[in-house]
N, C-alpha and C positions, 0 to 999 in steps of 0.2 A: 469679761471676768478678769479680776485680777493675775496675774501670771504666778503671781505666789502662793496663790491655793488652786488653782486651777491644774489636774490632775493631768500629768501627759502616758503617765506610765506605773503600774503598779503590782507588785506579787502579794499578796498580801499572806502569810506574816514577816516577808523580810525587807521587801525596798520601796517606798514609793519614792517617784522621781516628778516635781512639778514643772510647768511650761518656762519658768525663770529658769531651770536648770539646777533648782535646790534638788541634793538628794536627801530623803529621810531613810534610814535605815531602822526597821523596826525591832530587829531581831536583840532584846537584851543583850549587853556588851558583861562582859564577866572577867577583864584581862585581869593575868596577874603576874608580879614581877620574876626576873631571876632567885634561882635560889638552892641551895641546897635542903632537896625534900627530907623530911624528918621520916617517912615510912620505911622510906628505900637507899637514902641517903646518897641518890643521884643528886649530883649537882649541874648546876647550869647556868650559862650567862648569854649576853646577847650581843651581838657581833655585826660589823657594818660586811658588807660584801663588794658594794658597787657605790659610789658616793656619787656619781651620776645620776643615777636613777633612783638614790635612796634604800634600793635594797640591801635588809638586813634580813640575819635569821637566829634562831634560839641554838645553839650547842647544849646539847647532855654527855653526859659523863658519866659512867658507871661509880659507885664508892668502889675502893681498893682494885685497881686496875691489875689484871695478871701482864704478868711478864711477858707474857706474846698480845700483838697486836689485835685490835678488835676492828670488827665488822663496821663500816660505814652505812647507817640509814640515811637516808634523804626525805624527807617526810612533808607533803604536800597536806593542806586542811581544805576541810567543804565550807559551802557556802557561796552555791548559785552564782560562782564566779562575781558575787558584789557583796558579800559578807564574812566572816571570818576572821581570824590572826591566829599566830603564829604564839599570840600572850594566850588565847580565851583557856579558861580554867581547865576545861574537860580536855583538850588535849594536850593540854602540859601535864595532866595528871596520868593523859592514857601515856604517852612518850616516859618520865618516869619510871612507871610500871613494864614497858616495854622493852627499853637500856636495862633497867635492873636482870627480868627475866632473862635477855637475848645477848647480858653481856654486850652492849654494844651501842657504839658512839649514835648518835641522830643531830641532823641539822633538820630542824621545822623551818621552811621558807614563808615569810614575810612578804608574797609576793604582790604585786599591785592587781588593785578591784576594780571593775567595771563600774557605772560609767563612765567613772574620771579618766578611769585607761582601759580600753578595751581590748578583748580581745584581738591580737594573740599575746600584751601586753604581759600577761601570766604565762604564757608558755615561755615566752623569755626570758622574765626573770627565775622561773625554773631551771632554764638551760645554764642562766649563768651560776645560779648556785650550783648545781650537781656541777659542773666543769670545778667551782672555786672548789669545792668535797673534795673531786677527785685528786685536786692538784695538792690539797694537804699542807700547801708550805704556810700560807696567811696564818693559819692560825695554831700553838703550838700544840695542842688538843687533837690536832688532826694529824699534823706532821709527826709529833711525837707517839700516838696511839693507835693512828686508825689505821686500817688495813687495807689501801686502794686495790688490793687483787677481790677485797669482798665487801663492791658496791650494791648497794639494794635501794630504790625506790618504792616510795609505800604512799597510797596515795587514799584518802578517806571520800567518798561522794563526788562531786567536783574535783575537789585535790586529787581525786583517780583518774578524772579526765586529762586530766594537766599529767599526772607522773603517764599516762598511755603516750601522749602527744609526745613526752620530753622525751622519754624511753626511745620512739620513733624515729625521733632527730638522731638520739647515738647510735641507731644504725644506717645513720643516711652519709652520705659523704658527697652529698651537692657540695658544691664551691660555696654556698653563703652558709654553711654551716659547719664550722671550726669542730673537726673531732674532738674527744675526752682528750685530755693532758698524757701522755706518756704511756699512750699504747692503754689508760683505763678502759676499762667494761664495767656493764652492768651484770653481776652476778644476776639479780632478780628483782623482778619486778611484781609488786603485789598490790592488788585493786579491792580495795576495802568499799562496795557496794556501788560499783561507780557510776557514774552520772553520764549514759549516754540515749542518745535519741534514737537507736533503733530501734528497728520493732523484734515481733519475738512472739511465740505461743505462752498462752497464758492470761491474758486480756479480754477483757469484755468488750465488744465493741463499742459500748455507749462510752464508757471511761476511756479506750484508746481513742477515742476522737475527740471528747474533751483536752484529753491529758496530753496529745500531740499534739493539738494547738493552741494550748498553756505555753509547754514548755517550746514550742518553737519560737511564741511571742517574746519571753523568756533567752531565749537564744540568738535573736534577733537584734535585742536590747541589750545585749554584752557586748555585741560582734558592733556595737554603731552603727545597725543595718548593712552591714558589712557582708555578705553570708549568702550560702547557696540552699539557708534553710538545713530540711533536714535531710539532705542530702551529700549535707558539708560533712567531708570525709574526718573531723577535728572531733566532731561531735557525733560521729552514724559510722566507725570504724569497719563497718562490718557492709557499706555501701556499693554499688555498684560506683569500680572507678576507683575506689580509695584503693591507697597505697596496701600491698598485701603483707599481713601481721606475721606474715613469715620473715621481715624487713625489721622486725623490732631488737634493739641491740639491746639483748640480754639472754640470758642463758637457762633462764627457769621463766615461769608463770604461775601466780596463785592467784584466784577470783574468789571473794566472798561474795554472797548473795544473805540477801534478806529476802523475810515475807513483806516486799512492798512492790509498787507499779514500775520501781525498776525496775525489779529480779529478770521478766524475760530480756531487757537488754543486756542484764549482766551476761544470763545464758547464753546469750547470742553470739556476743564477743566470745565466750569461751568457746563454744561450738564454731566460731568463725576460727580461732586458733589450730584447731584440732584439722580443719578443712583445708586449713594453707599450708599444710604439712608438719605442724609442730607436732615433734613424737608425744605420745600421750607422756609418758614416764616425765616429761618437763614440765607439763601444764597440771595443775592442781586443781581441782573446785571445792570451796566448801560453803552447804548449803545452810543458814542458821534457820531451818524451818521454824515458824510460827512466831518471828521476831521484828521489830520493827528497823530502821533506818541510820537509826543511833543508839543500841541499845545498851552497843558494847561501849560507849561514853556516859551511859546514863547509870548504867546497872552494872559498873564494872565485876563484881566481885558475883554476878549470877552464874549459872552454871556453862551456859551459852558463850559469855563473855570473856570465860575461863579458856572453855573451850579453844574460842577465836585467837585469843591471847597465846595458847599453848602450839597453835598451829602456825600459827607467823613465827613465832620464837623456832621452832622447827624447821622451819621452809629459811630463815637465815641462818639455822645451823648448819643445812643441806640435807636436814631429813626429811624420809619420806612419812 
């Protein structure tokens, strides 16, 4: 069979990957440029980070900046680790909305997709953004407005697995991993439905045996075959073995859940938080019963999506 239709690998509706090594990405592409948004009148441009490796990311900007400094987000997108950017419409529309509401700056990371670069390809280039955030000087946006005592990670699906993983690194102080710049911390950290492979109550058996090894095939195929499965502490947080989430270098924790076949993993990590000593008053959950995966990108302005919107904006004020 030809190698260029001859199917090696496929998710179907986002990647198929042929035996030549084409990758098709199926998932409709929707980017769109820098800009100052006319609803909210955040503005935004796009900025190189690492000219090594390419990475760049999206800066926001609130309209009319107050006289004290603003909150740094760091803001991670989904997409099964092989789809996504940092341009697609809904989450430059959700960020917009988020700066306006929360007062405060966001860098969307551009970070590199599987299989061209695999896993942990994305957690590095995460690391180096949040370090470029904390350090504020590169760009004047940051230097001049943001507030490196109040760093935040916000991570949507996937991009939740990635801000867990980078969060991780800034409480670790192994030799191959360079602390934040100037004594930074992560204020907080927040997991917008995120994307992991534990298990968890809630599940049917026939779908948890499907859907575990879907997504471990799935998991398998980011990693380059790379991986310990699902047992890989990067992606199963909550494993026997993995590093304990009492390690994670940040100061708060918020978990959204949805009604879909993650929710119990979401739980799980949050219940894993709660179990490694995180005092309850830091960890947050909020549950968006009877919603789907991306609702709060699709429906922004629902009552649900208000809600979620109003809770994050809270959890980076420091409210409870």
């Amino acid at each position: 069979m030809d190698p260029e239709s001859e199917i090696a690998f496929e998710f179907v509706p986002i990647i198929r990957q042929y035996r030549s090594g084409r990758v098709e990405r199926l998932l409709p592409a929707n980017p769109v440029p820098p800009s100052v948004d006319a609803a909210t009148g955040v503005a935004s441009k796009d900025v190189t980070v690492d000219p090594a490796t390419g990475l760049w990311a999206r800066l926001y900007l609130p309209a009319r900046p107050a006289d004290s400094k603003l909150p740094i987000v760091v803001y991670l997108h989904g997409g099964c680790f092989v789809a996504g950017s940092a341009a697609d419409a809904p989450d430059h529309a959700f960020l917009n909305r988020l700066c306006a509401s929360a007062r405060a700056i966001a860098v969307s990371v551009e970070y590199r997709l599987a299989p061209e670069h695999p896993v942990p390809a994305c957690y590095d280039d995460a690391w180096s953004a949040l370090r470029w955030a904390a350090a504020g000087a590169a760009d004047p946006w940051l230097r001049d407005r943001g507030d490196r005592d109040r760093l935040f990670v916000v991570g949507y699906s996937t991009g939740g697995n990635v801000a867990h993983n980078v969060t991780l690194r800034a409480g670790t102080s192994d030799s191959d991993s360079l602390p934040l710049p100037r004594g930074a911390r992560v204020s907080g950290l927040a997991l917008l439905h995120p994307y992991f492979l534990s298990g968890g109550d809630g599940e049917t058996e026939a779908t948890q045996a499907w859907l575990r090894a879907k997504l471990e095939e799935l998991w398998g195929f980011v990693c380059g075959g790379r991986t310990a499965g699902l047992d890989d502490p990067r992606v199963n947080p909550v494993a026997d073995g993995a590093p304990s989430l009492r390690r994670l270098g940040c100061g708060r924790v918020l978990v959204c859940l949805a009604e879909e076949e993650l929710r119990p993993r979401g739980k799980a990590y949050h219940d894993g938080l709660l179990a490694s000593g995180w005092p309850e008053e830091d960890v947050e959950l909020l549950d968006s019963v009877g919603e789907d995966h991306e609702f709060f990108l699709r429906e922004p302005r629902s009552a649900k999506a208000l809600a979620l919107m109003d809770r994050l904006v809270a959890f980076i004020a420091g409210k409870q």
